[in-house]
C-alpha positions as CSV (number, residue, x, y, z in Angstrom):
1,X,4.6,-12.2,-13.3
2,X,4.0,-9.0,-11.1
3,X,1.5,-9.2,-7.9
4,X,-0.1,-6.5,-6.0
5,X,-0.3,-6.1,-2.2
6,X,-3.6,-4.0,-1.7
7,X,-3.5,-2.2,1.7
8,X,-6.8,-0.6,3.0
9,X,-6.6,2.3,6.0
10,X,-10.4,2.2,7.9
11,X,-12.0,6.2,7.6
12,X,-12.9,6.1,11.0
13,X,-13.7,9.6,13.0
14,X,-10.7,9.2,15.0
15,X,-8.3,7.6,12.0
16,X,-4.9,10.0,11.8
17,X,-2.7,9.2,8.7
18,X,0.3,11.3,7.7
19,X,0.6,11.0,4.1
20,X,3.6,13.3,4.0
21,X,5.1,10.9,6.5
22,X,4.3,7.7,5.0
23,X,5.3,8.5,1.3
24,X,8.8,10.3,2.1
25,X,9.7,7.9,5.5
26,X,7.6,5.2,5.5
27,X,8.4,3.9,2.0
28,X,11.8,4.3,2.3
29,X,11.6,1.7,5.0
30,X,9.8,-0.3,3.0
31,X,11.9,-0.2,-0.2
32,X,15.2,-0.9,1.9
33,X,13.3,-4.0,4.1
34,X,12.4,-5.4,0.6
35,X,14.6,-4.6,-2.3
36,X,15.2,-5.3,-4.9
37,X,11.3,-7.1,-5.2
38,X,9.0,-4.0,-5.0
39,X,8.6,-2.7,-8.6
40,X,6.2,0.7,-7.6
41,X,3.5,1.5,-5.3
42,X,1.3,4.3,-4.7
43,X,-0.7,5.9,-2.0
44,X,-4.5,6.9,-2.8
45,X,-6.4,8.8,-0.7
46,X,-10.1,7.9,-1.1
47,X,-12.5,10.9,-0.7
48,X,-15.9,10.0,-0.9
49,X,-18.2,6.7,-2.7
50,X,-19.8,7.2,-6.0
51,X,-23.4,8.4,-4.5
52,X,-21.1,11.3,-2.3
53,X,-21.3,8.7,1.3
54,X,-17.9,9.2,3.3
55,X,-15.7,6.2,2.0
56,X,-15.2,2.8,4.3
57,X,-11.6,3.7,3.8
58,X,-9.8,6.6,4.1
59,X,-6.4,5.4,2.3
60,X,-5.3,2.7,0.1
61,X,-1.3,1.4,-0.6
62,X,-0.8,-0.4,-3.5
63,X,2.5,-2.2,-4.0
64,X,3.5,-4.5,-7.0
65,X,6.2,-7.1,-6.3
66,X,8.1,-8.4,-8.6
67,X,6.3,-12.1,-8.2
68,X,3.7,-13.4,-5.5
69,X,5.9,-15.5,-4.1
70,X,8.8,-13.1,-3.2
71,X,5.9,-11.1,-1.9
72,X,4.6,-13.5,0.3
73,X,8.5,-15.0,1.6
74,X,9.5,-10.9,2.3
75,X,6.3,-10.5,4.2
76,X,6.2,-13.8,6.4
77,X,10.4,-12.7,7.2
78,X,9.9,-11.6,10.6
79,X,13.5,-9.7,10.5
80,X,12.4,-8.1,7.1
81,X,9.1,-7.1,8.3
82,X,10.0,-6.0,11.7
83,X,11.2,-2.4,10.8
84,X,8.8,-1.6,8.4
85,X,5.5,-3.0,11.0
86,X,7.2,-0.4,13.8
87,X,7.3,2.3,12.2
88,X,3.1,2.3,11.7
89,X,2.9,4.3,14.9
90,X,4.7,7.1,13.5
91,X,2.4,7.7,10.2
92,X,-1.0,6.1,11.6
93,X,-2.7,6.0,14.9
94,X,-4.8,2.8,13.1
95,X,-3.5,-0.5,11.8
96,X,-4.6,-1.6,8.3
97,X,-7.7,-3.2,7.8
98,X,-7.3,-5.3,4.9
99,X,-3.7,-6.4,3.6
100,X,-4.6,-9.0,0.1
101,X,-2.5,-10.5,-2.5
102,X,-3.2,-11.0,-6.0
103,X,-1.7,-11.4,-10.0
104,X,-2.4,-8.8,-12.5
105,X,-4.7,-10.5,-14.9
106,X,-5.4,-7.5,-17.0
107,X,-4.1,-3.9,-17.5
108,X,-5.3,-1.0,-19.7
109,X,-2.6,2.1,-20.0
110,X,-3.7,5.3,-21.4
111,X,-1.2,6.2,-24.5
112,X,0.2,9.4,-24.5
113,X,-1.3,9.9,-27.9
114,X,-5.1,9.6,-26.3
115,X,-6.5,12.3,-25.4
């Protein structure tokens, strides 16, 4: 069963992030470190709350693994890790706030058909 790996970048005055970076560089780090156990991920970039407030976060990384326990014995491999926790300088001048784990337990996907 798949599980997700949520990733949550503070939106602090100071926070830098280089999406451009992270998505063409940093990922590529990732998908090499931990191959063949991510499935996908995506980078959202959170502009504002609901009621229009700046958002707590500025930028959230979503990957799905391929089972939670792959996901949790790639991430607590210090050799595995290593590259891919150096190279946060080089996208982000802040360290993720929030790194959780969790199984899909329910999914709705718009059919093509739907308008």
């Amino acid at each position: 069963m798949s599980a997700y790996m949520t990733v949550l970048y503070p939106n602090t005055p100071d926070a830098k992030i280089d999406p451009e970076y992270w998505v063409k560089a940093h990922m590529a780090l990732v998908d090499d470190a931990f191959k063949p156990h991510i499935l996908s991920w995506k980078l959202v970039k959170f502009s504002a709350t609901p009621s229009g407030d700046p958002p707590e976060f500025s930028y959230q990384v979503i990957l799905e693994w391929d089972s939670l326990e792959n996901c949790k014995r790639c991430n607590a491999d210090s050799v595995r890790a290593a590259p891919v926790l150096e190279d946060i300088p080089n996208y982000s001048n802040v360290g993720p706030k929030f790194i959780v784990l969790g199984e899909l337990v329910g999914e709705r996907l718009k059919r093509s058909t739907e308008s």
